[in-house]
C-alpha positions in Angstrom: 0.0 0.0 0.0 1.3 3.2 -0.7 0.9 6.3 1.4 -2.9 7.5 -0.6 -4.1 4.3 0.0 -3.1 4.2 3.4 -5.0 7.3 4.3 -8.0 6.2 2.4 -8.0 3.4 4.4 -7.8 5.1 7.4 -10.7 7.4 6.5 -12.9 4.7 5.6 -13.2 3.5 9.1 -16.6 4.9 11.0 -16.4 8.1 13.1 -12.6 8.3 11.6 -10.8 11.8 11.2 -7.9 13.5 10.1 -6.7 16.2 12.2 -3.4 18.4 12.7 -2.6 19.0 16.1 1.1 19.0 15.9 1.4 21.6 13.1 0.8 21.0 9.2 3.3 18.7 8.7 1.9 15.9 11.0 -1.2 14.4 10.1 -3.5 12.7 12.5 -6.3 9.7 12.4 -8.7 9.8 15.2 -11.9 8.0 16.3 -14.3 9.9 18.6 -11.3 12.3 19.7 -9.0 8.9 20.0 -5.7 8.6 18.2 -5.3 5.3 16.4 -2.9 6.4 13.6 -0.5 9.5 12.2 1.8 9.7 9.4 4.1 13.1 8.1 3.3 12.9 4.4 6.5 14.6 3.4 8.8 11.4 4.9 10.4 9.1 2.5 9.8 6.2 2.4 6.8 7.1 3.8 5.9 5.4 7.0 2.7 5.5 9.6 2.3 5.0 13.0 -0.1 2.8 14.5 -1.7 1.9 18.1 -0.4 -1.9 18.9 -0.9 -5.1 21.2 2.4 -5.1 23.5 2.9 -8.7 22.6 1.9 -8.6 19.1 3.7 -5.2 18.8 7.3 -7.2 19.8 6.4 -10.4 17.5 6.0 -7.8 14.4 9.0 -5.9 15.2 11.1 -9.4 15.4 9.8 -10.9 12.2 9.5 -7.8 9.8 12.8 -5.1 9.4 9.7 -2.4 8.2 7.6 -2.5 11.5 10.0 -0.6 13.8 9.2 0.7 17.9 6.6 3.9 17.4 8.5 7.0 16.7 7.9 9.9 19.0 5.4 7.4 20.7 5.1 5.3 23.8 7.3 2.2 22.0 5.4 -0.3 23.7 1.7 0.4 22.2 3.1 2.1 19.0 4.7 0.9 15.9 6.5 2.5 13.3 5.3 0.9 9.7 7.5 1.5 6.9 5.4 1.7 3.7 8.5 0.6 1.6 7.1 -2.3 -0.2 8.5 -4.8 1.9 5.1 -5.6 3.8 2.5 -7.6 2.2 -1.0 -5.0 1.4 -3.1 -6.9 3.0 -0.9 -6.9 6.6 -0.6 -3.1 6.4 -4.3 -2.8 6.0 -5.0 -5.5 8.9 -2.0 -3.1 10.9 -4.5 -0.6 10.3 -7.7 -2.3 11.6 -5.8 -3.9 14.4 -5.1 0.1 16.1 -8.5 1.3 15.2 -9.8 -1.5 16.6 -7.7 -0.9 19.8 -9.1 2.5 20.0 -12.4 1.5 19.7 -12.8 -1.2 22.3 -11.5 1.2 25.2 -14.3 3.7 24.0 -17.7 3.8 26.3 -20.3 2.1 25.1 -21.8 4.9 24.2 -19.3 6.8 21.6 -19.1 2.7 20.2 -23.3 2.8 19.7 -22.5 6.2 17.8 -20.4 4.7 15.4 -22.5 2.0 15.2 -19.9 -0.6 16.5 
């Protein structure tokens, strides 16, 4: 996936927003006010971060030299995904599901029945 469709993806998720909290440079994902996923489009490669199971967080980092500790980020919750080419599509997309996911379960049940979840 390259960095469009990345962002696509990230937009197609219910309730999900883009913001820019850290200045123009740094764009931000976020589900009812929830970070789940950033990115600086000017980088190259380009590369995102994303919200992550502790354990499955290490595993990833171990077995793929693209998924790196979350820059700027709490390193045990937050990965670092290259998008150089190296990672199959469909795992970056999953990557992507897996922190909005994350997000959304520590929501009240309330914001969840919003986004119809």
């Amino acid at each position: 996936m390259d960095l469009p469709e990345v962002i696509a993806h990230f937009l197609s998720k219910p309730g999900a927003e883009e913001t820019t909290p850290f200045g123009p440079e740094v764009l931000v994902y976020k589900v009812a006010g929830k970070m789940f996923a950033l990115t600086m489009p000017e980088d190259f490669p380009s590369r995102i971060n994303l919200k992550c199971n502790p354990e499955r967080a290490v595993l990833l980092r171990d077995e793929y030299s693209a998924v790196l500790p979350g820059y700027h980020m709490n390193k045990r919750h937050w990965n670092t995904v290259l998008l150089d080419g190296s990672l199959p599509p469909s795992l970056v997309g999953e990557l992507i599901d897996h922190s909005y996911d994350l997000v959304v379960a520590g929501l009240p049940k309330s914001q969840r029945a919003k986004l119809g979840l």
